[in-house]
Rosetta silent file (secondary structure, phi, psi, omega in degrees, C-alpha in Angstrom):
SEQUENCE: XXXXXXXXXXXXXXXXXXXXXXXXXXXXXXXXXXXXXXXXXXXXXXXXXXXXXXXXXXXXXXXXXXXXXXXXXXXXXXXXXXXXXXXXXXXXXXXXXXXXXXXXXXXXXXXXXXXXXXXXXXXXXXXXXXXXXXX
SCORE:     score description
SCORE:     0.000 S_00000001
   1 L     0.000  155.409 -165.119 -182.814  -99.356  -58.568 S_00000001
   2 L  -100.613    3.606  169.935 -179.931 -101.261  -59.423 S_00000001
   3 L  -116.783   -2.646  163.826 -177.763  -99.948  -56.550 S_00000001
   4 H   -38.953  -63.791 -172.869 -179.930  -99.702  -53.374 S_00000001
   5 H   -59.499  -12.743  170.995 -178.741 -103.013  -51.887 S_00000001
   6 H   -90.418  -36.428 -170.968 -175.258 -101.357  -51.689 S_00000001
   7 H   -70.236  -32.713  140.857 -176.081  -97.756  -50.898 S_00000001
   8 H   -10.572  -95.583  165.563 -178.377  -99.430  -48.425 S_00000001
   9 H   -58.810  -37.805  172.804 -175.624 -100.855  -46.753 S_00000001
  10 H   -49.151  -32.735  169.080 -173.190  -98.581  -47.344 S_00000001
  11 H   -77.272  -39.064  167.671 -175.648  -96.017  -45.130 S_00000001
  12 H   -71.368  -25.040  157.397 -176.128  -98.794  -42.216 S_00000001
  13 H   -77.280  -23.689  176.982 -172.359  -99.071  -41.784 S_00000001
  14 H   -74.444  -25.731  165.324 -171.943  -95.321  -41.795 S_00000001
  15 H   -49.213  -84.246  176.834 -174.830  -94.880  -39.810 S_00000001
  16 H   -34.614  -27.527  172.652 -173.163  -97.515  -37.217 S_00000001
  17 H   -66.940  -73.677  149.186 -170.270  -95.267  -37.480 S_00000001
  18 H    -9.616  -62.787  161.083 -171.617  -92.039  -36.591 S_00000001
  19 L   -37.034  -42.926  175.100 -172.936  -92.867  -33.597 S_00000001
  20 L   -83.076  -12.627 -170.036 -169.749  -92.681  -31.961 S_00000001
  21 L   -70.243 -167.811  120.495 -169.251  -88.942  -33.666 S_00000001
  22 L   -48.818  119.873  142.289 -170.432  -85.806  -31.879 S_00000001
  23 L  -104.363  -27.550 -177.230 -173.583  -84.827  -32.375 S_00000001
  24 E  -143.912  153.617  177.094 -174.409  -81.657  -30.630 S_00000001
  25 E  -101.486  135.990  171.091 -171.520  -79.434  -28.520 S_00000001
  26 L  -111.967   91.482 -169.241 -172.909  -78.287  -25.204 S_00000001
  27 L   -99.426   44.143  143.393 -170.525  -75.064  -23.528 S_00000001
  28 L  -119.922   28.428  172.415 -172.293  -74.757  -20.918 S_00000001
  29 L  -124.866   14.606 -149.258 -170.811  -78.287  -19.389 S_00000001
  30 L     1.951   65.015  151.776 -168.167  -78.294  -22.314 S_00000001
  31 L   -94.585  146.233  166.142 -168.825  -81.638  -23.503 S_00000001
  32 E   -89.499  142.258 -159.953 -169.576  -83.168  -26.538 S_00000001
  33 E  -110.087  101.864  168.709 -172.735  -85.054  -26.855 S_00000001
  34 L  -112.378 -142.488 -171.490 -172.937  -88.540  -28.836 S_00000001
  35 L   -83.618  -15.136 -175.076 -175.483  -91.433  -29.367 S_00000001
  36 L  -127.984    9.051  138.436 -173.927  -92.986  -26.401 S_00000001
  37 L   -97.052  142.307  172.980 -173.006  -89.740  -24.118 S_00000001
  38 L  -174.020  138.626 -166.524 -174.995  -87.345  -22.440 S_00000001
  39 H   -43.802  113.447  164.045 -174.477  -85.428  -19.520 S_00000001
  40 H   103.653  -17.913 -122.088 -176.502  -87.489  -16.438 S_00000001
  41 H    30.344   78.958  113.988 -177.540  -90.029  -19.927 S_00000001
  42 L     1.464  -84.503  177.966 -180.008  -87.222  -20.041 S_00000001
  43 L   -64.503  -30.396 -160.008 -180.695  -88.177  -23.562 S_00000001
  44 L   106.261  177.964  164.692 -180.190  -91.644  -23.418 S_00000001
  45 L  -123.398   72.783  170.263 -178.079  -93.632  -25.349 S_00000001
  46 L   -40.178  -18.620  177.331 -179.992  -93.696  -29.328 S_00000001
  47 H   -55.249  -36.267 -178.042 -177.117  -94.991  -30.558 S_00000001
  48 H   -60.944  -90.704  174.057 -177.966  -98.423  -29.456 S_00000001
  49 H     6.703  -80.770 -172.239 -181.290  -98.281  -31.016 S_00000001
  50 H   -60.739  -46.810  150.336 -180.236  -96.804  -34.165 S_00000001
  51 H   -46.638  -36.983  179.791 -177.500  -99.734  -34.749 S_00000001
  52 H   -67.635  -25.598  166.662 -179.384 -102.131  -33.780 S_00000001
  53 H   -79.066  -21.171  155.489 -182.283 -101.125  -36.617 S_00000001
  54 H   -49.415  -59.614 -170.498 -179.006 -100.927  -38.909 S_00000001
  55 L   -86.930 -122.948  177.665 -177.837 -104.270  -38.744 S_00000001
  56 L    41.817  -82.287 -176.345 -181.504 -105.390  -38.805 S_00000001
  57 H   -63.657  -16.626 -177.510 -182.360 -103.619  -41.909 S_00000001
  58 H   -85.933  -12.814  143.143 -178.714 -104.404  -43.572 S_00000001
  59 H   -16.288  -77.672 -176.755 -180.195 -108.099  -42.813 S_00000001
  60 H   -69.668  -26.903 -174.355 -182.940 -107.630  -44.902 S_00000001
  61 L   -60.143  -19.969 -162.007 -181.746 -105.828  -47.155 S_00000001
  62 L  -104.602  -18.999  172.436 -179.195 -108.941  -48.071 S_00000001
  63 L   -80.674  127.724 -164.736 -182.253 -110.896  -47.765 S_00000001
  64 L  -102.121   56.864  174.679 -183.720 -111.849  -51.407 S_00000001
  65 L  -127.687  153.461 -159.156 -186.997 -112.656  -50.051 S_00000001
  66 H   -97.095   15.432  169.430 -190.015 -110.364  -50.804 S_00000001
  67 H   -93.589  -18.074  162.227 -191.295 -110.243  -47.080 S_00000001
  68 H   -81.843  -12.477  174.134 -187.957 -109.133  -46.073 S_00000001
  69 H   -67.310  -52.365 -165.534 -188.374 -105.817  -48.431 S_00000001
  70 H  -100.285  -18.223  147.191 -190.996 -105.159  -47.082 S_00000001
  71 H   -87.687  -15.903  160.125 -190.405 -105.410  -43.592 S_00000001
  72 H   -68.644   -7.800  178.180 -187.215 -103.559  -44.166 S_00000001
  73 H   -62.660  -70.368  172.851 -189.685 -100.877  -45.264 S_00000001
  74 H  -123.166   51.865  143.591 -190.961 -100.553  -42.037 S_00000001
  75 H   -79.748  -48.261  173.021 -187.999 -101.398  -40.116 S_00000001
  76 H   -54.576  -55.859 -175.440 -186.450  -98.115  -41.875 S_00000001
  77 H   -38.079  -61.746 -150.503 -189.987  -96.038  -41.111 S_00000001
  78 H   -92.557   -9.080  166.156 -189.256  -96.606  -37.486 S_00000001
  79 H   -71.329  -53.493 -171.774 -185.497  -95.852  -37.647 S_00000001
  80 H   -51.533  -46.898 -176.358 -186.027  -92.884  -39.688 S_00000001
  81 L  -101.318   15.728  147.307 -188.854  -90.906  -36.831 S_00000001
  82 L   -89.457  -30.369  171.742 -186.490  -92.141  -34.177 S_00000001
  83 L   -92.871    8.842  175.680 -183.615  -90.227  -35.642 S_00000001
  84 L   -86.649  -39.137  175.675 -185.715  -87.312  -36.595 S_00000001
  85 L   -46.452  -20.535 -167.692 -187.068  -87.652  -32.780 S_00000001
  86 L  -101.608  -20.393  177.428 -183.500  -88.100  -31.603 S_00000001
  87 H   -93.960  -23.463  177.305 -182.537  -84.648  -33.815 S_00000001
  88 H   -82.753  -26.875  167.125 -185.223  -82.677  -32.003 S_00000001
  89 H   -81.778  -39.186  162.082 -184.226  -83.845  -28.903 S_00000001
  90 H   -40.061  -22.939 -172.601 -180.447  -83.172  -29.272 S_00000001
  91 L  -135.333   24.732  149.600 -180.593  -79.872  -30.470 S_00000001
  92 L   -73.166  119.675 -177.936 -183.535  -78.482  -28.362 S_00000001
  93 L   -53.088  158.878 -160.871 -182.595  -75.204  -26.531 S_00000001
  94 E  -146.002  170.042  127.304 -182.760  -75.777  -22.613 S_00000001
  95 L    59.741  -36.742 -164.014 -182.206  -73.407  -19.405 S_00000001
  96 L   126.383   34.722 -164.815 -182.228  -70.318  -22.306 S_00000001
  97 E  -153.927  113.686  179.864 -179.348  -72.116  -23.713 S_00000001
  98 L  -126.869  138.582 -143.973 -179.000  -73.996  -27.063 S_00000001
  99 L   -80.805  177.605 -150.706 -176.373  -76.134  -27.530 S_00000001
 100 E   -99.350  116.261  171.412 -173.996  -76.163  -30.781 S_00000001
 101 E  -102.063  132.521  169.526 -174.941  -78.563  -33.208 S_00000001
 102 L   -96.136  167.567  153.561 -172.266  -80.877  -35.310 S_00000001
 103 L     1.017  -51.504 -172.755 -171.919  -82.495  -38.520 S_00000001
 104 H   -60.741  -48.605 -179.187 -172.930  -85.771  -36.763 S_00000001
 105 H   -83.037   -2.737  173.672 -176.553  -85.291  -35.579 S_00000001
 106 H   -78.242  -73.698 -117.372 -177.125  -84.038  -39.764 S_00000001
 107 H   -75.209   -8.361 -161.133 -175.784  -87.283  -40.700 S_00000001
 108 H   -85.388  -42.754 -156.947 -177.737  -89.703  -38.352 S_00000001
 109 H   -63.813  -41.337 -144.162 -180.877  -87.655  -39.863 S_00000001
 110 H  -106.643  -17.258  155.572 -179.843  -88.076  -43.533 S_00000001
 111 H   -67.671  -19.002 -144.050 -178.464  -91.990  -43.233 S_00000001
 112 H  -102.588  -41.028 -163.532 -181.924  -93.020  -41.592 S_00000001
 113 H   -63.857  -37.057 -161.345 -183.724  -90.994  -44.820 S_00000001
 114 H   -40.489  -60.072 -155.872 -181.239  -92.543  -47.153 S_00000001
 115 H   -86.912   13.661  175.795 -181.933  -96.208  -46.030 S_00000001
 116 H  -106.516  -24.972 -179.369 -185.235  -95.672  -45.648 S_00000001
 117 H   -66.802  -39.905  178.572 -185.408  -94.117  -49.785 S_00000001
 118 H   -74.868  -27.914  143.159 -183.284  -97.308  -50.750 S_00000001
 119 H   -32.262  -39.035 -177.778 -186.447  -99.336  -48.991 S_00000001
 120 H   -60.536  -55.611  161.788 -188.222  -98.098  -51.044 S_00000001
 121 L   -73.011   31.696 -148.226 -186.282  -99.002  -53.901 S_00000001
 122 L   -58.327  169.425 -160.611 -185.508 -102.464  -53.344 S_00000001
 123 L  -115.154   81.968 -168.565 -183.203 -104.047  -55.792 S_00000001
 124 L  -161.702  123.817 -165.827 -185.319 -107.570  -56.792 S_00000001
 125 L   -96.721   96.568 -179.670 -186.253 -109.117  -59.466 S_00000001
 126 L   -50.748  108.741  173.665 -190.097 -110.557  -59.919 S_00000001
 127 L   -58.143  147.376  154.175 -190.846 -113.824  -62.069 S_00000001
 128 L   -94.741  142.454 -172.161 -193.509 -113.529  -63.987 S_00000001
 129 L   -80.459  157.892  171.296 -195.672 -116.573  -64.104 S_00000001
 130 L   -85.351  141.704 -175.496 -195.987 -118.022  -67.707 S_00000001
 131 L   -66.422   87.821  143.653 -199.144 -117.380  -69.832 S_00000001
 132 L   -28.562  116.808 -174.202 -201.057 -120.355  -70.254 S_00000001
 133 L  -125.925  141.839 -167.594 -202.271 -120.786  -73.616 S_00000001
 134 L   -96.838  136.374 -168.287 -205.703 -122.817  -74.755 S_00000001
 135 L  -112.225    0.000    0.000 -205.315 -124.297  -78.090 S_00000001
């Protein structure tokens, strides 16, 4: 595709962004939850993670070599079932109580598919070797 390597990045800085959003509201400690809060760090802090697999893949992605496409492949793979792993944990009911999810925990789900779809796609162009011909 002829527009991966940007939309690529363009999802690993928004991604990097995000992080810092809300992802899920919890009323019954009325807090907001993000990649790098969580009541007790409960959760953890995924945020780290998930930037750090961000810049990593917007690395490769800038890299025009064809071993970095394909380890951006499956640098994206393992970003992608950490933030589906990371949406199942955030917005799993507890105590009989399931907390309120935002806008934020969609988008970490739907940047990690993006850049992992744009992986896919890489943006690169392959020489063809020239045909010998036997006269």
């Amino acid at each position: 595709m002829k527009y991966s390597k940007w939309i690529s990045l363009a999802a690993a800085i928004i991604l990097i962004v995000v992080c810092f959003l809300p992802w899920t509201h919890h009323a019954d400690v009325q807090k907001d939850f993000t990649g790098f809060f969580s009541e007790k760090e409960a959760y953890g802090k995924p945020g780290k993670f998930l930037i750090f697999f961000s810049v990593v893949s917007a690395i490769l992605v800038l890299t025009p070599r064809i071993w970095a496409k394909r380890t951006n492949l499956f640098v994206t793979g393992i970003m992608l079932a950490y933030a589906i792993k990371t949406y199942i944990l955030y917005t799993s009911c507890y105590n009989a109580y399931c907390p309120e999810k935002l806008a934020g925990i969609y988008l970490v789900v739907a940047l990690a598919v993006l850049q992992f779809v744009m992986g896919l796609f890489p943006d690169m162009k392959i020489e063809q070797p020239e045909a010998t011909s036997k006269s």
